[in-house]
C-alpha positions as CSV (number, residue, x, y, z in Angstrom):
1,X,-46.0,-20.7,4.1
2,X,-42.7,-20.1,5.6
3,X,-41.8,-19.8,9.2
4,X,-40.2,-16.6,11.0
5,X,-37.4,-18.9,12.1
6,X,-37.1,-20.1,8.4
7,X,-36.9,-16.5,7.2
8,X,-34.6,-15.5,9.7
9,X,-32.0,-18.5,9.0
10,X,-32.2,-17.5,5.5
11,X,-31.4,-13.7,6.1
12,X,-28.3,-14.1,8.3
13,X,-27.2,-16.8,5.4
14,X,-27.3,-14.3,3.0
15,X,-26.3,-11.6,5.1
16,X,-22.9,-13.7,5.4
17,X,-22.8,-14.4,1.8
18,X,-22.6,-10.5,1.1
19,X,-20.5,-9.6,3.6
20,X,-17.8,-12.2,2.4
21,X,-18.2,-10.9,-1.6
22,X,-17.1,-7.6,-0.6
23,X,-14.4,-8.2,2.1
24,X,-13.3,-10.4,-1.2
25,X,-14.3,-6.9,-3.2
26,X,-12.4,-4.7,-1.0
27,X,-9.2,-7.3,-0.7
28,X,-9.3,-7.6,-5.0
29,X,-9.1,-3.9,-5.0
30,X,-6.3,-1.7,-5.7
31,X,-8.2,1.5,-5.1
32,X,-9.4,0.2,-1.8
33,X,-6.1,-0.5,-0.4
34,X,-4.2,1.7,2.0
35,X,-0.8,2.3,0.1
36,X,2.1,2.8,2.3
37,X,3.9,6.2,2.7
38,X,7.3,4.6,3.4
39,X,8.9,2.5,1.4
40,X,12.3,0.4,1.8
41,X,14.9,0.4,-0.4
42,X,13.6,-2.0,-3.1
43,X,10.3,-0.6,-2.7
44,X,11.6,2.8,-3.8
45,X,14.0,1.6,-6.5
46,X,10.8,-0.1,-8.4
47,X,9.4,3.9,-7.5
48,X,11.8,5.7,-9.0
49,X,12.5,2.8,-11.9
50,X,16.4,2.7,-10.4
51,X,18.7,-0.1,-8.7
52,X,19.0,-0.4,-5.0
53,X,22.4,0.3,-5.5
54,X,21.7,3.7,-7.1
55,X,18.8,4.5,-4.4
56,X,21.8,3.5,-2.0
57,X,24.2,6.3,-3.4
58,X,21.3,8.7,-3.4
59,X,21.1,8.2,0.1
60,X,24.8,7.9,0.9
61,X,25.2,10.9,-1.2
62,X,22.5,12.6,1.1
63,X,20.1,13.3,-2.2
64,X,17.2,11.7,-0.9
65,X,16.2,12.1,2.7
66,X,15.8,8.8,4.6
67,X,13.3,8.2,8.0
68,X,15.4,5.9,10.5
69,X,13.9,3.5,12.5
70,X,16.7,1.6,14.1
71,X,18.7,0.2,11.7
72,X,16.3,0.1,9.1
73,X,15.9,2.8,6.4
74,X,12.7,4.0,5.0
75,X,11.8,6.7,2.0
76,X,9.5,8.9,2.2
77,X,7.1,8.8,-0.9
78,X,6.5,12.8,-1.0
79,X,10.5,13.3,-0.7
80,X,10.8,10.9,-3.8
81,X,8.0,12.7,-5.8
82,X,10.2,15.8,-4.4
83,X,13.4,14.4,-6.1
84,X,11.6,13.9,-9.0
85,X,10.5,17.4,-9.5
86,X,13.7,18.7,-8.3
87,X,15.7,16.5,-11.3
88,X,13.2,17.5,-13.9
89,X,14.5,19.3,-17.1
């Protein structure tokens, strides 16, 4: 009926057929995605549901601790979730 070679042309073609539906998957995914501990300013101001500005006079304020890296300024996600808890009533 059908040849080896024929059989094996037809594997590897499905076999890269499947493997590009799930890298498509895994991209699609939310819960497959590595979500970043750090965030920048406007990242944690959509966080928190605040302005930059007001994220800006958290930190100026010394509220929220920052990680430096040069002159950039990154927050923690845990230390956010901390200054939730902390603000809680």
């Amino acid at each position: 009926m059908w040849d080896e070679g024929f059989i094996r042309r037809l594997a590897a073609v499905l076999a890269a057929q499947v493997t590009k539906l799930v890298i498509e998957l895994i991209q699609k995914s939310p819960e497959m995605r590595v979500a970043p501990r750090l965030l920048s300013v406007p990242q944690a101001a959509d966080y928190l549901g605040r302005s930059e500005q007001s994220i800006q006079h958290l930190i100026f304020r010394r509220e929220i601790p920052v990680v430096r890296c040069g002159r950039r300024v990154h927050l923690d996600k845990v230390e956010l979730d901390r200054w939730i808890e902390r603000n809680k009533v």
